[in-house]
C-alpha positions in Angstrom: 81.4 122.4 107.8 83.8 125.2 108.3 86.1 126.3 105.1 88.7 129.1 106.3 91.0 130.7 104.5 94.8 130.2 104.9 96.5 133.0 106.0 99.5 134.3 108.0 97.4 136.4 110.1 95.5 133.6 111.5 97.1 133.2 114.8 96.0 129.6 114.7 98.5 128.6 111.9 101.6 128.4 112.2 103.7 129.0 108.6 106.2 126.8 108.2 109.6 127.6 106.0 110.3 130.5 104.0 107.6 131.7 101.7 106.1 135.6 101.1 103.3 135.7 104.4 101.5 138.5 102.2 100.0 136.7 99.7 97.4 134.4 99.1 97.0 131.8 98.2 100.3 131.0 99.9 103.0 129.5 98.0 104.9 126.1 99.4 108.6 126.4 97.4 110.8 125.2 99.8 111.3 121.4 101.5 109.5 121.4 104.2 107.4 124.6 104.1 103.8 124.4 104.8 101.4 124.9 107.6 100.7 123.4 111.4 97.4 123.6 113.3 95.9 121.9 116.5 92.8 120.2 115.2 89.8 119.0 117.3 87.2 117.1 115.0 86.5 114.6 112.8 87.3 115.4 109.3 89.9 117.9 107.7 90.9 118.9 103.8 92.6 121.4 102.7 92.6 123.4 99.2 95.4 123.0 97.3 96.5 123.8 93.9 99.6 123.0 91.7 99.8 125.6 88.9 102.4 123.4 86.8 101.5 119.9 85.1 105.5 118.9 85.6 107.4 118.5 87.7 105.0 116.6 90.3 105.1 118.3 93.7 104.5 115.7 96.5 103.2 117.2 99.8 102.7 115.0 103.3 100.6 115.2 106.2 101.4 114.3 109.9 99.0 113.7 112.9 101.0 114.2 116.3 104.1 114.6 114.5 103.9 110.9 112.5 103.3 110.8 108.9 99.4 109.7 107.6 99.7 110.4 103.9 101.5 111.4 101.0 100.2 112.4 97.9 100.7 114.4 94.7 99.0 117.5 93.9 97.5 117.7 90.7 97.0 120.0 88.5 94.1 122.8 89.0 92.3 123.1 92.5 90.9 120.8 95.1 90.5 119.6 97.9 92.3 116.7 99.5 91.8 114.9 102.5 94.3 115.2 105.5 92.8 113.7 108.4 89.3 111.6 108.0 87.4 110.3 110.6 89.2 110.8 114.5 87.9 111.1 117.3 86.0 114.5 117.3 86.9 114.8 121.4 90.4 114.9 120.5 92.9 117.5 120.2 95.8 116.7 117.4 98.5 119.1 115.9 97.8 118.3 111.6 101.1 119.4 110.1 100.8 119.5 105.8 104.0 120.4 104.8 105.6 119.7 100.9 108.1 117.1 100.3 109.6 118.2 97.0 112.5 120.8 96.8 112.0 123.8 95.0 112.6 123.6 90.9 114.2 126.1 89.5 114.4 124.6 85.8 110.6 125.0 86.3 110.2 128.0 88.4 106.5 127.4 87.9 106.1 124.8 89.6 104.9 124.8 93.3 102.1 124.2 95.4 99.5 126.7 96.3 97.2 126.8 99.4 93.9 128.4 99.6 92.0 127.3 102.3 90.7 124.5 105.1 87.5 122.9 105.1 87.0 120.8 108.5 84.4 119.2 110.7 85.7 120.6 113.8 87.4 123.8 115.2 91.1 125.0 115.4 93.0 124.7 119.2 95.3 127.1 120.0 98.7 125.8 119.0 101.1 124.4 121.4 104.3 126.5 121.2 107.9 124.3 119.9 111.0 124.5 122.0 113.2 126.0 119.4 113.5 127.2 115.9 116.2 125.7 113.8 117.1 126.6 109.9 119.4 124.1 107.8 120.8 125.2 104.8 121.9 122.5 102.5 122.1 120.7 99.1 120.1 117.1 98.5 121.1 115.5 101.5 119.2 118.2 103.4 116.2 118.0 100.3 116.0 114.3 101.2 116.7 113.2 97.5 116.7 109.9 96.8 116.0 108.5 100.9 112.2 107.2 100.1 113.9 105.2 96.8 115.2 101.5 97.2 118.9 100.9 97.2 120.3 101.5 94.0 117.6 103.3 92.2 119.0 105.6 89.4 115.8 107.9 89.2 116.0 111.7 89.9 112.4 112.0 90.4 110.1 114.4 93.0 108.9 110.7 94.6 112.4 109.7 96.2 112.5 112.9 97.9 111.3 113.5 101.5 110.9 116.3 103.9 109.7 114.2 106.8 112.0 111.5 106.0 115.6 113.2 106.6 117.2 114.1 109.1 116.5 117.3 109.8 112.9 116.5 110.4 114.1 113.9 112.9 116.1 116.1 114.5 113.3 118.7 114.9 111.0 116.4 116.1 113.0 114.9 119.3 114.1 118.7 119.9 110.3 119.6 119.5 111.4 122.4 117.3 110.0 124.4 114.3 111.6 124.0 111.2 112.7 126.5 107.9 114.7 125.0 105.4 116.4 126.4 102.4 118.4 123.4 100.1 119.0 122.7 96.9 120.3 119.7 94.8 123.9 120.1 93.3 124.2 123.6 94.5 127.3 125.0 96.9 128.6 127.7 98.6 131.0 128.5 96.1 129.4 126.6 92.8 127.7 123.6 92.3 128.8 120.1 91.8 129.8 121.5 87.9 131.8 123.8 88.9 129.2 126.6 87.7 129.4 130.0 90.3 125.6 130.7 89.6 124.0 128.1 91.4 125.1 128.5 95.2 122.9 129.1 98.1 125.1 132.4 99.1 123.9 134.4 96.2 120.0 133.9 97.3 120.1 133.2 101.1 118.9 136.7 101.5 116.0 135.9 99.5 112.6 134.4 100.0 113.2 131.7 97.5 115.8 133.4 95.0 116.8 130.2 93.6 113.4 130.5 91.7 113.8 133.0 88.8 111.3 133.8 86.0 108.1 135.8 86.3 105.6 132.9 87.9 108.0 133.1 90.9 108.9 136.6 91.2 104.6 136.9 90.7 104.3 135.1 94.3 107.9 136.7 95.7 110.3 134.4 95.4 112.7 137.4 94.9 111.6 139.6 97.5 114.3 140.5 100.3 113.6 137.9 103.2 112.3 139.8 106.4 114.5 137.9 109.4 113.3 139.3 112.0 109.9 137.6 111.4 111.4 134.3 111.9 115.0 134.0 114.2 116.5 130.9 114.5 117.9 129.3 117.7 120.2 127.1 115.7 121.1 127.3 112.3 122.8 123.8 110.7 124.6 124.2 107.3 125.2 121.2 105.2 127.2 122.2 102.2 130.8 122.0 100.5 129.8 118.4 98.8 128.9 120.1 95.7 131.6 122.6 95.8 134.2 119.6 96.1 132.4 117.7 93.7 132.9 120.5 91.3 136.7 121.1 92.1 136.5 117.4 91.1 134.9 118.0 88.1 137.4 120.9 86.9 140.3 118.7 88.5 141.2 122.1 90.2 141.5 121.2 94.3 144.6 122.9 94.9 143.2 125.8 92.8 140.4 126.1 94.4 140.8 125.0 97.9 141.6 128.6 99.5 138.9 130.2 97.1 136.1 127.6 98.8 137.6 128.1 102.5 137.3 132.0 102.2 133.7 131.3 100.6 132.4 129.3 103.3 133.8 131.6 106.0 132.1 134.7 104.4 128.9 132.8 104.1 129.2 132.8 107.7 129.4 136.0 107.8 126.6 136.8 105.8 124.4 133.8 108.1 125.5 135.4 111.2 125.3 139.0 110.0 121.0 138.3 109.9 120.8 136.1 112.9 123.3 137.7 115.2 122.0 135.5 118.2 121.8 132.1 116.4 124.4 129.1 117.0 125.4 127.9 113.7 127.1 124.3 113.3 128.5 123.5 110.1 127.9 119.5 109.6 130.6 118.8 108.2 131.3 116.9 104.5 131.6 113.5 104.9 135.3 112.0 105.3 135.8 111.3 101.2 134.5 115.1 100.4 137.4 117.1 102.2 135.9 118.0 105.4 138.6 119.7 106.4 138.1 122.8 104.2 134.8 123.2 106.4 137.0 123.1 109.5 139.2 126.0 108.3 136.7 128.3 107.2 134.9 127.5 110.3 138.7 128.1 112.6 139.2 131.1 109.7 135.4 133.0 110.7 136.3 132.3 114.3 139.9 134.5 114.1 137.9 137.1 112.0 135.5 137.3 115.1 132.6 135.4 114.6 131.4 133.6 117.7 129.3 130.5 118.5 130.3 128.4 115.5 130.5 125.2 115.8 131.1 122.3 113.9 129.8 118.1 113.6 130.7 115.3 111.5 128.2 112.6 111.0 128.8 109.0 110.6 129.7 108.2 106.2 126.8 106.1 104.5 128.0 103.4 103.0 126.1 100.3 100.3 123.6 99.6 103.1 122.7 103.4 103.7 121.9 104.0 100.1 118.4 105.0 98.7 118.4 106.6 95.3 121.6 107.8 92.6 124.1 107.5 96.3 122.0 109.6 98.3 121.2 107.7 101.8 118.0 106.4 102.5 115.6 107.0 105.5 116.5 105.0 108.0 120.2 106.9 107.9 118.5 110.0 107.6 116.9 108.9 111.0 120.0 107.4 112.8 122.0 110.6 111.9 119.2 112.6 113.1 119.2 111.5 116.2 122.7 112.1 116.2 122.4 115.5 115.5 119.7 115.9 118.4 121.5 114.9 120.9 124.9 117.4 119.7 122.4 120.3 119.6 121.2 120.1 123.0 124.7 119.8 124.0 124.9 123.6 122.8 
């Protein structure tokens, strides 16, 4: 039985998402962040620890790129089973990666990872194709998708990192994934209209959305290092808040050149750290004014931005729905497939 430690430095990981490589145990704040290994053996766990009671954090596990389990992490440390009795002669990538978004009315609650324990050896890894970032708001956090149709509950169990579309996406594009999104927040403000939630204030950061000192502790704060991780292709998904809080304020016509200028220097900022990535702005759906993405898309071209594009994906409608209006997985999957084949037309 070998029990490693998990670390950054081991080149047979592969980090997934943002998160500080420095320290350990590492911390899994994000949607989607975790770790990826090419496993030959029978048996693997891995040590896990969630330092807060509440919220639950829900992590998965895929085999091959096709989800095994799901489970909660509990309180204090453990170990829990990811892969249990294969076929020691094979080779398998085991990806553990966390479903829940990050929290930050309880910044202290994340998931911690200490170390493997496995019957079996570490491959080297395969390499993926691409690297792609989103940057989003609940659609891109999965909320709601793994609920039934016309559940109410805001609860870590609807939402899904391997069930939205950006997963999908990734996996017919055999590409590596970072994700940074957040429920209810904006470019501009969030779906109440208040300026202090949006993803431009903390993209810079590792996971600045998380204040407080148990996430500046395991550097949620600290100034993100990009040129440890470029992106091919970044994909923002965002302006449904912004127009939801317009809505809420009854303000559009105040607001709508404010948002356009936001969005368009949020480009800039995005491009200004990843000067060779293509960004596509997916665009609001038809009801949530995706025109204003459209102009501050035309707007950061004319102010010299290049390689900006933008895609509009199908509306969801009664059928599509999983939890409180948010679409379920099997939209999440069409409109990922969607989104593949766009991408690989750039």
């Amino acid at each position: 039985m070998n029990v490693i430690p998990v670390s950054s430095d081991n080149p047979k990981l592969r980090i997934l998402g943002r998160l500080d490589r420095s320290r350990s145990p590492l911390a899994l704040d994000w949607t989607g962040s975790g770790i990826e290994m090419q496993f030959r053996g029978s048996d693997l766990w891995a040590e896990l620890e969630a330092p807060a009671m509440s919220p639950v954090m829900w992590v998965a596990v895929l085999a091959d790129g096709c989800p095994v389990a799901r489970f909660p992490v509990e309180p204090g440390i453990r170990f829990y089973p990811l892969v249990l009795g294969m076929d020691p002669a094979n080779s398998r990538t085991v990806t553990l990666m966390k479903e829940t978004q990050c929290m930050p009315d309880n910044p202290a609650a994340t998931v911690l990872l200490h170390s493997l324990r496995m019957k079996g050896d570490l491959d080297e890894l395969p390499p993926r194709n691409l690297k792609i970032e989103f940057i989003g708001d609940s659609l891109t956090s999965g909320e709601g998708a793994l609920a039934p149709n016309g559940n109410d509950e805001w609860i870590p169990l609807w939402f899904t990192a391997c069930g939205n579309y950006s997963f999908i996406a990734c996996r017919a594009l055999n590409a590596e994934r970072s994700v940074l999104s957040q429920s209810g927040w904006g470019v501009c403000w969030d779906w109440e209209h208040n300026p202090a939630h949006t993803m431009t204030e903390f993209y810079e950061q590792t996971a600045g959305v998380l204040q407080g000192p148990e996430a500046e502790a395991r550097g949620c704060g600290k100034p993100w290092d990009f040129a440890s991780w470029q992106p091919d292709i970044i994909c923002i998904r965002l302006l449904t808040n912004d127009c939801g809080g317009m809505n809420q304020k009854n303000s559009f016509e105040q607001d709508r050149d404010t948002v356009v200028r936001g969005a368009a220097d949020f480009l800039k900022i995005v491009r200004r750290n990843n000067p060779a990535a293509k960004i596509v702005w997916i665009l609001p759906g038809t009801d949530v004014h995706p025109e204003l993405a459209e102009e501050a898309v035309a707007l950061a071209r004319r102010e010299g931005l290049e390689n900006l594009f933008t895609f509009a994906l199908p509306d969801y409608g009664p059928e599509d729905m999983g939890a409180r209006f948010h679409p379920n997985a099997a939209y999440n999957r069409k409109v990922g497939l969607l989104l593949a084949e766009f991408l690989k037309g750039i």
